[in-house]
C-alpha positions in Angstrom: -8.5 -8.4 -12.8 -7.3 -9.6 -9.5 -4.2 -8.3 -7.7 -1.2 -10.2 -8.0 -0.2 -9.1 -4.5 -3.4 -8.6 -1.7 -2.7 -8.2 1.9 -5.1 -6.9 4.8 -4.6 -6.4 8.1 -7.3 -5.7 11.1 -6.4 -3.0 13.5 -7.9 -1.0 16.5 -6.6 2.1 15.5 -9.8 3.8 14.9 -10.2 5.4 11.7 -8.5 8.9 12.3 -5.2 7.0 13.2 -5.2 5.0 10.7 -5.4 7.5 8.5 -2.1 9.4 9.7 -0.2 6.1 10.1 -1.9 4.7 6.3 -0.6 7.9 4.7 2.8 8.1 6.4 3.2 4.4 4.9 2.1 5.8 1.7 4.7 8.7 2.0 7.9 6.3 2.9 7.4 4.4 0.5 7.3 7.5 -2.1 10.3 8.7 -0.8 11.9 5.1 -0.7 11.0 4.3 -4.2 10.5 7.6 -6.1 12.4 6.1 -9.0 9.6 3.5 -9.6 6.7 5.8 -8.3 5.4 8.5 -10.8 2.1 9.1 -9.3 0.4 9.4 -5.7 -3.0 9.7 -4.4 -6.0 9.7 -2.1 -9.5 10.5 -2.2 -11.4 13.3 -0.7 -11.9 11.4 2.6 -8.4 9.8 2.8 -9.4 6.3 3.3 -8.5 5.4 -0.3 -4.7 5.9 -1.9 -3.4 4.7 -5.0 0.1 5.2 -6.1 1.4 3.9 -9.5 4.6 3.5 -11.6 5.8 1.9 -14.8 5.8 -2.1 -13.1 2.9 -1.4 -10.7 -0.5 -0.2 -9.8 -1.2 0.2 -5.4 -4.6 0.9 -3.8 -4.7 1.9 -0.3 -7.6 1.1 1.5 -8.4 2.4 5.5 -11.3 1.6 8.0 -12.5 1.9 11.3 -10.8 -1.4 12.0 -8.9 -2.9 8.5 -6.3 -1.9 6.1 -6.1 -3.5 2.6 -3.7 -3.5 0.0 -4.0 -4.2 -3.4 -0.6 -4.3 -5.8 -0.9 -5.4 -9.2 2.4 -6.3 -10.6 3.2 -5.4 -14.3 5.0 -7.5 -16.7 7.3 -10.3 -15.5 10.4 -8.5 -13.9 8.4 -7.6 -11.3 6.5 -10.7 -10.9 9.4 -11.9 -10.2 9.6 -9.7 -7.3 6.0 -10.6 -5.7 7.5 -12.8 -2.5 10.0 -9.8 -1.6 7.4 -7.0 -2.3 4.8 -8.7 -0.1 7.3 -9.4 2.6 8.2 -5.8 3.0 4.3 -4.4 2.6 3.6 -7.2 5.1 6.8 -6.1 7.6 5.7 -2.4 7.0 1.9 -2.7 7.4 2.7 -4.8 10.8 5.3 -2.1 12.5 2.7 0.7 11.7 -0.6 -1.2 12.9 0.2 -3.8 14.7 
């Protein structure tokens, strides 16, 4: 199934940088939205989050030079939502990586 919402971004962060500035993203966002996030993640490695709620799953992706994310929106209300969502993960990614 493809994401409803997909955005990636290069960077020249390097890959440790990224992943304090990817998580700290992740962690706003937690704290901004923790009425419509139940659940938040990242693999052993951090270079892969997910965070997920009752209108959306997130996946976090982090490399050497590109961050990816992946937001599939459930059910229409937040459909509905996909140009102002994307704006914001857009605005957000950009201030923290350029």
């Amino acid at each position: 199934m493809a994401s409803t919402i997909h955005v990636e971004r290069n960077h020249t962060l390097g890959l440790e940088e990224a992943k304090v500035r990817g998580h700290a993203l992740l962690e706003k966002f937690h704290a901004k939205l923790a009425h419509l996030i139940s659940d938040v993640s990242w693999n052993d490695d951090g270079t892969k989050g997910t965070a997920s709620g009752k209108i959306f799953t997130a996946t976090f992706y982090l490399t050497e030079t590109t961050i990816t994310v992946d937001i599939d929106l459930k059910g229409l209300g937040a459909r509905v939502m996909k140009g102002p969502i994307q704006a914001q993960v857009e605005k957000s990614i950009e201030l923290r990586f350029g």
